[in-house]
Backbone as a printed PyTorch tensor [residue, N CA C, xyz], in Angstrom:
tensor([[[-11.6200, -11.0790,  26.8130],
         [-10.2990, -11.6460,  26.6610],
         [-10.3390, -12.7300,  25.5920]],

        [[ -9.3200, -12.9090,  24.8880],
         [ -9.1800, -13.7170,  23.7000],
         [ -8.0590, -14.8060,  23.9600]],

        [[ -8.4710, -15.8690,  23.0350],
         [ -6.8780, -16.7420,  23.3990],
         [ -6.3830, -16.6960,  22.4170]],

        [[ -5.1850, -17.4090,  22.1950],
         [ -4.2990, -17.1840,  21.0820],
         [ -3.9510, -18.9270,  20.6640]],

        [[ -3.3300, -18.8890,  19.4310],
         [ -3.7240, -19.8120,  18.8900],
         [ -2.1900, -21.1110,  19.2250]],

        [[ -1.6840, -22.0370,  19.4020],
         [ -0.6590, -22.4790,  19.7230],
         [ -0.6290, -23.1230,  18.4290]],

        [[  0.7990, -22.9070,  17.5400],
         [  1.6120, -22.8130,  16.3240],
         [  2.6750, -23.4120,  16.2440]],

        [[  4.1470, -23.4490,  16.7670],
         [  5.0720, -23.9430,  16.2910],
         [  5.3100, -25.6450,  17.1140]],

        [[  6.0880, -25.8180,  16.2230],
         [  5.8130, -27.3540,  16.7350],
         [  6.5670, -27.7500,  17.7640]],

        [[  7.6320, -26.7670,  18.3470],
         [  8.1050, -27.0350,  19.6530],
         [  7.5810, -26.6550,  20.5320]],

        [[  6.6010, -26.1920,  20.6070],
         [  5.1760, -26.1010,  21.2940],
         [  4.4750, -27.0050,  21.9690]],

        [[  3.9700, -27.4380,  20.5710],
         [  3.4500, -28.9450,  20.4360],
         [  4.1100, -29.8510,  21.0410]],

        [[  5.2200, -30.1240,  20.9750],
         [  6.1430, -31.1030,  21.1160],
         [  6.3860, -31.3940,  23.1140]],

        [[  6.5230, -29.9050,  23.6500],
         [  6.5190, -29.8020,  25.0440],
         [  5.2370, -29.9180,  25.5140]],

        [[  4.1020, -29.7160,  25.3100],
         [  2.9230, -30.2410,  25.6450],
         [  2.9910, -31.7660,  25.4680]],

        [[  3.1000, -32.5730,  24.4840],
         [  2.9100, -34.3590,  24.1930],
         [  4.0620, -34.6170,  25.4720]],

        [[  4.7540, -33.8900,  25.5170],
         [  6.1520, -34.3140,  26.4510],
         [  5.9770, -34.3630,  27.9150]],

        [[  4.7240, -33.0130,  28.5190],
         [  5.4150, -32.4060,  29.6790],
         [  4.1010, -32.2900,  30.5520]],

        [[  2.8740, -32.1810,  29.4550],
         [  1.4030, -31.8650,  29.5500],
         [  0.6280, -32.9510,  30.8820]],

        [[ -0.2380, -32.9770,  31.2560],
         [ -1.4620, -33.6330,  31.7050],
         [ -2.3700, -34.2480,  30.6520]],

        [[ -3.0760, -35.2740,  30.6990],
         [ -4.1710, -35.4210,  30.1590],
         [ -5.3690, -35.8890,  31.0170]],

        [[ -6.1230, -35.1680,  29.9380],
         [ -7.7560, -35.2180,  30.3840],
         [ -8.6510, -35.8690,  29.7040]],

        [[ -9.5660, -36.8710,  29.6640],
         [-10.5250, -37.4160,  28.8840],
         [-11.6090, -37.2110,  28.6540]],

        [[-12.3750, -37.0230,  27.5920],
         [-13.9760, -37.4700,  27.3890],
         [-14.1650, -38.0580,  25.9980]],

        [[-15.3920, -38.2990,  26.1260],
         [-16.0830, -39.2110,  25.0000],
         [-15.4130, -39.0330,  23.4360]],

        [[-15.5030, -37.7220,  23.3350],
         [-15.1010, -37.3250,  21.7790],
         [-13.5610, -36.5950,  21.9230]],

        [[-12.9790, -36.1010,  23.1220],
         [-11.8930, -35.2700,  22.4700],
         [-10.7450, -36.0780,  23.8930]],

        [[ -9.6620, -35.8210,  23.8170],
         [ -8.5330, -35.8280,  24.5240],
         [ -7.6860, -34.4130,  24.8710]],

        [[ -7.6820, -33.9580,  25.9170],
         [ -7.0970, -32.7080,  26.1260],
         [ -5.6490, -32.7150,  26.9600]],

        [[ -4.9110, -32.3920,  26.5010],
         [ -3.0590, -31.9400,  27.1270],
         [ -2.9170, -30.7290,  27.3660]],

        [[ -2.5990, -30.6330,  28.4350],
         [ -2.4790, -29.0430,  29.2650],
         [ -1.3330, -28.8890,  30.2500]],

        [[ -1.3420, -27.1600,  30.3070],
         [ -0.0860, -27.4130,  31.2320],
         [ -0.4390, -25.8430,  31.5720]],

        [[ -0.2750, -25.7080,  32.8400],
         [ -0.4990, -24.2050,  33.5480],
         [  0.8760, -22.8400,  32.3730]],

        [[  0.0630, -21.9090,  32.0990],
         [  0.5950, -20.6590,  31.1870],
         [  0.8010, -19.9220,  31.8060]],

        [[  1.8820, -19.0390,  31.5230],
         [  2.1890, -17.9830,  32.2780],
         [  1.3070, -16.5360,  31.7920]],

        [[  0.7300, -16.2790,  30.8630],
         [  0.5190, -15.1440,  30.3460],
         [ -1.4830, -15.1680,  29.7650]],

        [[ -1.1650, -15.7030,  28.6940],
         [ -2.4270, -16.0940,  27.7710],
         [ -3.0190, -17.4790,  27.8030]],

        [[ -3.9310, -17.9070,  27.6120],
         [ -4.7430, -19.3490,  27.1560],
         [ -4.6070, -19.0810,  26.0290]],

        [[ -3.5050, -20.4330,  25.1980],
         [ -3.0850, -21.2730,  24.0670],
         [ -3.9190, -22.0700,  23.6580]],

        [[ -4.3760, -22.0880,  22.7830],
         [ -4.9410, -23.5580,  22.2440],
         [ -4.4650, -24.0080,  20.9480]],

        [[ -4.2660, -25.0830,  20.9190],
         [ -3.8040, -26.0180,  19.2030],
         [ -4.8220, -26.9230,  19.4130]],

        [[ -4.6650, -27.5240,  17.7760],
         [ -5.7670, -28.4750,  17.7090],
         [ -4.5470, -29.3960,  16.8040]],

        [[ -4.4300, -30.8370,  16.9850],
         [ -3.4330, -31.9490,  16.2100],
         [ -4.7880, -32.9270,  16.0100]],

        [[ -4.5160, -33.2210,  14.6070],
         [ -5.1520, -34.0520,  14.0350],
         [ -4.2670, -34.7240,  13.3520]],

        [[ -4.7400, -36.1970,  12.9220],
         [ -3.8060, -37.1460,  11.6410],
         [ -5.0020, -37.1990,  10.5490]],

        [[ -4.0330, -37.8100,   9.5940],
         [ -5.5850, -38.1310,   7.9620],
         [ -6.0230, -38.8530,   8.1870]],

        [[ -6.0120, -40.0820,   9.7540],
         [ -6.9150, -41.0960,  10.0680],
         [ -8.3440, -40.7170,  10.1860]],

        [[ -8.5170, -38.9680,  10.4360],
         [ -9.9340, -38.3800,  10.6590],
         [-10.5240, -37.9170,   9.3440]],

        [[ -9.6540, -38.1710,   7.8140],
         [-10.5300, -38.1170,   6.8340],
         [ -9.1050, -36.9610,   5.8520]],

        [[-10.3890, -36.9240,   4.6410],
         [ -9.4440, -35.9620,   4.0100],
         [ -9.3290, -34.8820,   4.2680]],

        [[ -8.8280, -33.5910,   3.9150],
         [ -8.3320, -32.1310,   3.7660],
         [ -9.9090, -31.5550,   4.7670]],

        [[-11.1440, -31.3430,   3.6870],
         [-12.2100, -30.9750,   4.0220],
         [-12.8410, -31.4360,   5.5480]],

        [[-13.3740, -32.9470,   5.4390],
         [-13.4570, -33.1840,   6.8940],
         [-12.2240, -32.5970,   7.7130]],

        [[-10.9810, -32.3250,   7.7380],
         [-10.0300, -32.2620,   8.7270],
         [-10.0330, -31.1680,   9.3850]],

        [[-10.5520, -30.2890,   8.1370],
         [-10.8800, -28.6810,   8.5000],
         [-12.1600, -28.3990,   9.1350]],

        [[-13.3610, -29.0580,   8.5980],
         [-14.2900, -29.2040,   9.7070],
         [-14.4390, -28.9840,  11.0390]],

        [[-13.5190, -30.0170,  11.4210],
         [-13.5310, -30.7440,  12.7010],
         [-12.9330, -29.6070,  13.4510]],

        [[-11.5960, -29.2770,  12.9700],
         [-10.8980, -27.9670,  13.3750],
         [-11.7480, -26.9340,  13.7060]],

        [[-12.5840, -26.3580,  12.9970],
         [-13.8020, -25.4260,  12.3990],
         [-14.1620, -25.7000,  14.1220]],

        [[-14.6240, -26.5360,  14.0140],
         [-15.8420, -27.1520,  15.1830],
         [-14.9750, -27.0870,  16.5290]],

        [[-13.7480, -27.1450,  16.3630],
         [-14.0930, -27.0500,  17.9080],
         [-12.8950, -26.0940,  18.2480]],

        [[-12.7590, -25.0970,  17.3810],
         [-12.3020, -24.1640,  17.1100],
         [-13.4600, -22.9050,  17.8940]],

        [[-14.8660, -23.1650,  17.2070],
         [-15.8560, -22.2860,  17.8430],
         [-16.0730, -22.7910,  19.3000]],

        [[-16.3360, -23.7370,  19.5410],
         [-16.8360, -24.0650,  20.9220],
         [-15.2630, -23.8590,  21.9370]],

        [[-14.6170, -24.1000,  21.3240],
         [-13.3300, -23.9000,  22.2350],
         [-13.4620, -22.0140,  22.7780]],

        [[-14.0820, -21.5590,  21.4780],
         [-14.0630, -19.8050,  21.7820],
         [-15.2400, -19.3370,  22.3120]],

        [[-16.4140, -20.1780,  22.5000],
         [-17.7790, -19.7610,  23.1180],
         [-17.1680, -20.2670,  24.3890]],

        [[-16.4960, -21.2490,  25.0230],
         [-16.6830, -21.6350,  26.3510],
         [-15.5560, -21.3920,  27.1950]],

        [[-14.1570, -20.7540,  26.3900],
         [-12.8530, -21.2910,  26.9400],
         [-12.9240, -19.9910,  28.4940]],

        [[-14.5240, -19.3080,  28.8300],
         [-14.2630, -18.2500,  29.6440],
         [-14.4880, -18.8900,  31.1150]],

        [[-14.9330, -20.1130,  30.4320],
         [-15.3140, -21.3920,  31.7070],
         [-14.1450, -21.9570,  32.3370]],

        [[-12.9320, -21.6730,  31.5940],
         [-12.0880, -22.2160,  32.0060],
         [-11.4510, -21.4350,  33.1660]],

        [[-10.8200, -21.9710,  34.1560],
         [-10.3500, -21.4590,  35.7540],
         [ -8.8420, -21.3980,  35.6620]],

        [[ -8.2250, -20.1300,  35.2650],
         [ -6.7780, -20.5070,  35.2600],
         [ -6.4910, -19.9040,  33.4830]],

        [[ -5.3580, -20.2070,  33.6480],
         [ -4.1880, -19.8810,  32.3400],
         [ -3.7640, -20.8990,  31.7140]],

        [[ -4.2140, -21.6260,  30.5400],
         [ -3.4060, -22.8320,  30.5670],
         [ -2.8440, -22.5540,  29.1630]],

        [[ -1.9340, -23.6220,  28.4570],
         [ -1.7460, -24.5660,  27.4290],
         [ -2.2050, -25.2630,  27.1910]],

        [[ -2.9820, -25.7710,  26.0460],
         [ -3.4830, -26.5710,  25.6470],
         [ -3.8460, -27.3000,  24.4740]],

        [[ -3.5970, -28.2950,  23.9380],
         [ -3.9840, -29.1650,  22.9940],
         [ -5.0580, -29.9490,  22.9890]],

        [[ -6.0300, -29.7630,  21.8070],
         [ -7.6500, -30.3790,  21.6800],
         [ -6.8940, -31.6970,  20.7900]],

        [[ -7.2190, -32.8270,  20.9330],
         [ -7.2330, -34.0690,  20.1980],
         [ -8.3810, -34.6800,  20.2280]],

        [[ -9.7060, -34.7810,  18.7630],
         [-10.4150, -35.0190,  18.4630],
         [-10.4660, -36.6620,  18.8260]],

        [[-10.7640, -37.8070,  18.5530],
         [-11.6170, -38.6250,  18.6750],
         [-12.0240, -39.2570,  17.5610]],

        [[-11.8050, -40.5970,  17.1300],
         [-11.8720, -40.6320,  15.4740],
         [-13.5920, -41.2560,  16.0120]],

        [[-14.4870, -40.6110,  15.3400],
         [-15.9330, -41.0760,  15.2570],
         [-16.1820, -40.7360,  13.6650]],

        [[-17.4970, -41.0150,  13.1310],
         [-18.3920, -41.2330,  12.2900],
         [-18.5470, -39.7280,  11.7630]],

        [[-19.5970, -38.8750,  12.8180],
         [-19.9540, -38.1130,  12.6100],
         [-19.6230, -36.9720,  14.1440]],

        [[-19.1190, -36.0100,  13.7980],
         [-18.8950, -34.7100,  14.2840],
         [-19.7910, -33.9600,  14.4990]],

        [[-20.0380, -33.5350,  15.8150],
         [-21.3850, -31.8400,  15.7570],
         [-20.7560, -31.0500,  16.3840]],

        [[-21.1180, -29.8300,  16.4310],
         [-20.7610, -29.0000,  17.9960],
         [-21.0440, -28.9970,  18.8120]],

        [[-22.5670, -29.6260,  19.0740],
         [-22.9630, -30.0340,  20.3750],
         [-22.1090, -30.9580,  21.1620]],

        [[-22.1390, -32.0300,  20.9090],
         [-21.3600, -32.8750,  21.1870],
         [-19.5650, -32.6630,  21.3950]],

        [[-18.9620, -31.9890,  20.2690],
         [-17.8170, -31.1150,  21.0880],
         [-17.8140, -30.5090,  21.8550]],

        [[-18.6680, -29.5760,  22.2960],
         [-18.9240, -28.4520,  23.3680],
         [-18.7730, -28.9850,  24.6480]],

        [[-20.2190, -30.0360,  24.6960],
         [-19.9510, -30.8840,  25.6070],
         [-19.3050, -31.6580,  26.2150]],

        [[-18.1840, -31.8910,  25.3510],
         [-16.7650, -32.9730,  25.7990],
         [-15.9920, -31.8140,  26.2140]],

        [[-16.0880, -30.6890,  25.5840],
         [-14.6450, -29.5720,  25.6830],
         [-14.9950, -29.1160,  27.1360]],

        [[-16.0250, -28.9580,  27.3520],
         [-16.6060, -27.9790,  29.1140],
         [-16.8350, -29.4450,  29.9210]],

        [[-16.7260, -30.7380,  29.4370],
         [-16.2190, -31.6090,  30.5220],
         [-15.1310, -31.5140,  31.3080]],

        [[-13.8750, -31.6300,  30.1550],
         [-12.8780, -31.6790,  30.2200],
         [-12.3050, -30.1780,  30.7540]],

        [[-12.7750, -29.0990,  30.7470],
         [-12.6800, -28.1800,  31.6840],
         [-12.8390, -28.6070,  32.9270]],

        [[-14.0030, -29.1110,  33.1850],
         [-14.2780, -29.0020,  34.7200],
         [-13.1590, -30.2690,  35.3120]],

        [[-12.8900, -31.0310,  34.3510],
         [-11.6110, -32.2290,  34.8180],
         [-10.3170, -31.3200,  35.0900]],

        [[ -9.8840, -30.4290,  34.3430],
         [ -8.5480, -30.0390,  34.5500],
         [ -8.1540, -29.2480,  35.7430]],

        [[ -9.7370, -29.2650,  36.3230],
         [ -9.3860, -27.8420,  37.4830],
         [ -9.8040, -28.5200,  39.1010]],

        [[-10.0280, -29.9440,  38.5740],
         [ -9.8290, -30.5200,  39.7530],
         [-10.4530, -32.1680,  40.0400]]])
């Protein structure tokens, strides 16, 4: 099973509005139970750098969001909000993203 990618900005907009949040070290997660598919968006500002880093970061937890999202329990909506740090890995995303799983489900 695959997720699909969350796009328009009234999307976005009802998640910041309507969502839950969840915390860890590097990312901030907004969710909200889906009726169909697991959504994911990723919102970033240029406070996390220029064009290149921005896409990075995206990059990054873009993959780990797709190696782990089978961990996730349920259907959701969801928005990834990065974490302004130094330096970025995937380890370290992975690990915040399958925290913040196991936070949303209870």
């Amino acid at each position: 099973m695959k997720y699909q990618r969350l796009k328009k900005n009234a999307d976005f907009q009802k998640l910041f509005k309507k969502g839950k949040r969840v915390f860890s070290r590097t990312l901030t997660v907004i969710y909200t139970p889906a009726k169909e598919k697991t959504v994911m968006g990723i919102a970033l500002s240029k406070k996390h750098g220029k064009a290149v880093r921005r896409n990075r970061i995206k990059r990054l937890i873009r993959a780990a969001f797709s190696n782990n999202f089978e961990k996730l329990n349920g259907v959701y909506s969801l928005v990834v909000l990065p974490k302004i740090c130094e330096e970025y890995d995937y380890a370290e995303i992975e690990k915040s993203l399958i925290n913040c799983f196991r936070r949303m489900e209870g």
